[in-house]
N, C-alpha and C positions, 0 to 999 in steps of 0.2 A: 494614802487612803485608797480603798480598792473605792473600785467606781460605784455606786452604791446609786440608785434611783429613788427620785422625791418627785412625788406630784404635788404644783403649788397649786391651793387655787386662787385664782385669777378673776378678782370682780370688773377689770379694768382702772381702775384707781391708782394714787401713786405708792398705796402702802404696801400692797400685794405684788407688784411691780417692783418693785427693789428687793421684796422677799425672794424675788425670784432670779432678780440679778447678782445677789449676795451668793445667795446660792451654789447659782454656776461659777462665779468665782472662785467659792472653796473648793470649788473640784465635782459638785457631784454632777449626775444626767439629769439635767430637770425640764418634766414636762409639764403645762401648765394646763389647766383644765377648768374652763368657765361653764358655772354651773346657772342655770336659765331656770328660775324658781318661779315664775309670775308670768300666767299668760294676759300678753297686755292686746286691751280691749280698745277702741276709737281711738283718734284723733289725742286725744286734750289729754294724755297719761303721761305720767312724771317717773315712771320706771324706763331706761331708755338700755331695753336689753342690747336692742344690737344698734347702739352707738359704742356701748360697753366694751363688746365686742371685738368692734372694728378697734376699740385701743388694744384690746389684748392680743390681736393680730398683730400691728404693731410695734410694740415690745417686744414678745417673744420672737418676731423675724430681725430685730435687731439686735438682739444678746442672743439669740441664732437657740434657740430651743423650738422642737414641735407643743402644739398647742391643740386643743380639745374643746368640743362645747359637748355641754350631756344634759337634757332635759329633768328637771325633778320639778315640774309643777302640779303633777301627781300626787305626788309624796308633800308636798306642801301642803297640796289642798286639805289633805287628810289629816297631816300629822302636828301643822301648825295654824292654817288660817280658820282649820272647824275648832279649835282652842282657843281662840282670839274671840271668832261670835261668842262664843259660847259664855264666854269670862262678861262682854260687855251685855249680853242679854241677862247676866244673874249680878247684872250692875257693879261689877268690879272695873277695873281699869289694867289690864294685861300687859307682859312684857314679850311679846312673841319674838323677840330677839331671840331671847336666854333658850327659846326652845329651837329654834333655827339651829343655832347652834348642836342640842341634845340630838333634834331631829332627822337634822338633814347635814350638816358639814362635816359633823365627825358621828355622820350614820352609814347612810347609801352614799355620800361622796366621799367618805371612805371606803369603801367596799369597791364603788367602782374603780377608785385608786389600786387599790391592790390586783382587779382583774387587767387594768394595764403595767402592772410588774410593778406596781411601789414597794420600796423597804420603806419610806417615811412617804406622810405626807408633813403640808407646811400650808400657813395662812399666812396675812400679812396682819396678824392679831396685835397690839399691844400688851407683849406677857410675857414670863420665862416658862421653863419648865424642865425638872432634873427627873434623870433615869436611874436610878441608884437600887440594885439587885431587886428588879421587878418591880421596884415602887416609882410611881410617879406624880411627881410634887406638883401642881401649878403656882408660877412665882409671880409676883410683881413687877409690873416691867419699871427702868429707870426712868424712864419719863412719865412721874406718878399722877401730874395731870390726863395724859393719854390712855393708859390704863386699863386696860379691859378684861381683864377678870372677873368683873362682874358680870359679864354675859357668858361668860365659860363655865358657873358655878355648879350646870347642872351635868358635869361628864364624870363619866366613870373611869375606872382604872384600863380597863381595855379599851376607853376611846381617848384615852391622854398617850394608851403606849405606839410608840413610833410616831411621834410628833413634833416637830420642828416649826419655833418661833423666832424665825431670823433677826425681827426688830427688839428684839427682848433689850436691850444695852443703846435703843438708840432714842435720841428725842426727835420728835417733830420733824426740826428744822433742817437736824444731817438727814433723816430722810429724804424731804425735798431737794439738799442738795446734790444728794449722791446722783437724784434722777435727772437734775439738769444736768450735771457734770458729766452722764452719759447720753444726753438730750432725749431721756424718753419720752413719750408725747406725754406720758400722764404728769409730768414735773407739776405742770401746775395748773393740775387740774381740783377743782374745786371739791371738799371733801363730801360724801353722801351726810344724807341725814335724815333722820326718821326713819321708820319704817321700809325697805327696799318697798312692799305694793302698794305702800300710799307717797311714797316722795316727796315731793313738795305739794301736791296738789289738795284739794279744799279738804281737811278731813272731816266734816259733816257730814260734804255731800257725797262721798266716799261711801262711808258707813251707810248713811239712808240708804246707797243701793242694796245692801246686802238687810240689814236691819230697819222693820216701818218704827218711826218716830213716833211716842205717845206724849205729848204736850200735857205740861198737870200744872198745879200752881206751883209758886215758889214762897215758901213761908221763914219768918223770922224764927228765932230759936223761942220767943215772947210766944207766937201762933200766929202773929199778923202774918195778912198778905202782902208782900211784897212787889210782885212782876205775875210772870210765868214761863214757865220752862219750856225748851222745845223738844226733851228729852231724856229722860235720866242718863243714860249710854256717853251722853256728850260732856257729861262732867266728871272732874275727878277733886279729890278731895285737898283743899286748900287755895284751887283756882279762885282766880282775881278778873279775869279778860272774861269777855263773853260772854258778862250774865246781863247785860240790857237793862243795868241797874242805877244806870246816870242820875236820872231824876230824882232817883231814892236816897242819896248822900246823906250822912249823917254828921256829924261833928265830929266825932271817929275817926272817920277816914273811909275806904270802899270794903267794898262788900266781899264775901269770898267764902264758898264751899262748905259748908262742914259737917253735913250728913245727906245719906239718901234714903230717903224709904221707896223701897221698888214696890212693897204690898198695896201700898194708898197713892203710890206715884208722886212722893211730894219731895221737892228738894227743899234742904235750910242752910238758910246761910245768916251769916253774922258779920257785923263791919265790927274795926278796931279792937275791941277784946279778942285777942286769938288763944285765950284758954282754950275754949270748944276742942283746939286742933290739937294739943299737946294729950300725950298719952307716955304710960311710965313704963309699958312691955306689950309683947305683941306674941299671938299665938303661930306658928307658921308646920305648915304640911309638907309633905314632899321631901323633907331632908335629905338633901345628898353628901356625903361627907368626902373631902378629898385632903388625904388619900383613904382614910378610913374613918370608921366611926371612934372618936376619941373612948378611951376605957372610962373615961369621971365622969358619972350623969348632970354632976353639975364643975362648969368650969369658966374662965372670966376669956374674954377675945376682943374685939373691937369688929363694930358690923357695918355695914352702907344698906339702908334701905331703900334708893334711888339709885342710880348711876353717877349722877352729878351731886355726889355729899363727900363731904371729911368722915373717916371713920369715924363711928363713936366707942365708947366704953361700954362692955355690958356683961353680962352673967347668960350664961345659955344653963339651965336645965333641960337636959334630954327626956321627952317622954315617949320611951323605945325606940325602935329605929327611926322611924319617918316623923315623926311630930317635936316641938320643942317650942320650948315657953323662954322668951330671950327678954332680960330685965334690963330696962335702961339706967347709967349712971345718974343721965342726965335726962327730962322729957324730952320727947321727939317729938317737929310739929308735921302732922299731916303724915300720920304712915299710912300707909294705902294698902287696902283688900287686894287681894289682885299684881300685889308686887312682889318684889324679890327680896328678901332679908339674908345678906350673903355676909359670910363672916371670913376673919383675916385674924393672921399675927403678923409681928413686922415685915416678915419677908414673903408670907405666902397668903394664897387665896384658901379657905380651910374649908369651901362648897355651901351649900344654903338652900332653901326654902321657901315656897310663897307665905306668904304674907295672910291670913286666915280672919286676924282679927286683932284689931287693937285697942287696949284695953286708958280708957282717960284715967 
């Protein structure tokens, strides 16, 4: 194989880190490039860019590759965190992942990738993906728990070409042991989660920095009064936790989510009956189809409208390119404005859409 150069990028973590040690083992130049999306503010912040860092240092001076750091908290602010307010002020519940990805990894850090010589770049993503005369597939990775294609759903065909998913064939667990087997410092380092700019830290009081909080009442689906809310922004549809609804117990069971009115400021929720939450199709925007848009305006696939769901069964009618009305075999509880409705067949991710509206 001629020596071919790949830029991984490098979150510090262990899955990125063996992408990048896979790599240089099959031979290619690999250089690794941590990308700094969040500029962190005081003390108390659960984004820990340069501890990150100093792992990706680390690594790469032990599997002997040069390494990179490249600013895009610019291109963040703009292109995903002004989407994130914007979704929670019009009372939906966002997935600024899936755009992270559109936006910024396979956008300007690819393009920066290419200004330092890349033929490919590579993530340490959970996914496949085949090159086959100009077309490019996104696969399912074999570890279908791990899996992530659902936040890859919104890329095009010139941001999947030259793309390398090293972990595609691998589970979890040889992950982790490959990095002890070579003692990388990230072997066992504990997995991120949530959001990179909220971390682990409070996300309320996160949010109230950026967005003021308007407290309204909280009403039963009946019209009683219930509590009172500290917020519409803070809730999303089908939550259990959080609503200060203890004393309110019914015979039922607890309380939980099921509509918002942003116009009158009123949250409603309902204990034990979870009809409210079941809906039989959903309208969703945005369609992006990968690798292309199917020719049958109506056709049958299986979708995830969360990240953490089993596929379902369903019918998509296409209404033209960006829009489609997706019929469920079965209802779905709690689909959510503001999410992603990503479709699949057995082997492949087939791209997807927000989430617009869901119909009981």
């Amino acid at each position: 194989m001629s020596c071919k150069t790949v830029v991984v990028g490098m979150s510090g973590g262990v899955d990125s880190s063996v992408a990048a040690l896979l790599l240089k083992e099959q031979g290619y130049r690999v250089v690794g490039l941590f990308m700094k999306n969040w500029e962190e503010e005081g003390e108390n912040g659960a984004c820990t860019a340069e501890d990150d860092f100093e792992d990706v240092k680390r690594v790469s001076d032990l599997i002997g590759i040069p390494y990179y750091s490249v600013n895009f908290s610019k291109e963040y602010m703009e292109r995903v965190f002004s989407y994130f307010l914007s979704e929670y002020r019009a009372g939906r519940t966002p997935n600024p992942d899936v755009l992270c990805n559109r936006e910024i990894k396979f956008g300007p850090f690819k393009e920066y990738a290419a200004a330092l010589g890349a033929d490919f770049i590579a993530t340490g993503h959970y996914c496949g993906i085949s090159h086959e005369q100009g077309v490019h597939r996104l696969l399912k990775a074999r570890d279908r728990a791990k899996d992530q294609t659902y936040f890859l759903n919104q890329l095009s065909q010139p941001q999947l070409e030259n793309v390398l998913f090293p972990l595609a064939d691998l589970e979890k667990s040889e992950v982790r042991a490959i990095a002890e087997r070579h003692g990388l410092s990230t072997a066992k380092k504990k997995d991120s989660t949530g959001v990179c700019f909220i971390g682990e830290r409070n996300f309320r009081k996160f949010l109230r920095e950026y967005l003021p909080a308007q407290p309204g009442k909280i009403l039963s689906l009946a019209g009683e009064e219930v509590g009172e809310h500290i917020g519409l922004m803070y809730y999303t549809l089908g939550q259990r936790r959080g609503l200060d609804l203890g004393g309110k117990k019914g015979e039922d069971g607890r309380w939980f989510v099921v509509k918002k009115d942003l116009e009158k400021n009123i949250l409603y929720v309902s204990h034990g009956d979870e009809t409210p939450l079941l809906s039989h199709s959903c309208l969703v925007s945005g369609m992006n189809y990968i690798p292309t848009m199917p020719e049958e305006e109506v056709f049958d696939c299986t979708a995830k409208f969360r990240y953490r769901q089993e596929e379902q069964r369903v019918r998509v009618h296409r209404l033209g390119k960006n829009r489609a009305e997706i019929f469920f075999y079965d209802p779905q509880r709690a689909v959510t404005e503001g999410q992603f409705a990503v479709l699949y067949d057995e082997k492949q991710c087939l791209g997807g859409g927000v989430i617009e509206r869901a119909d009981p």
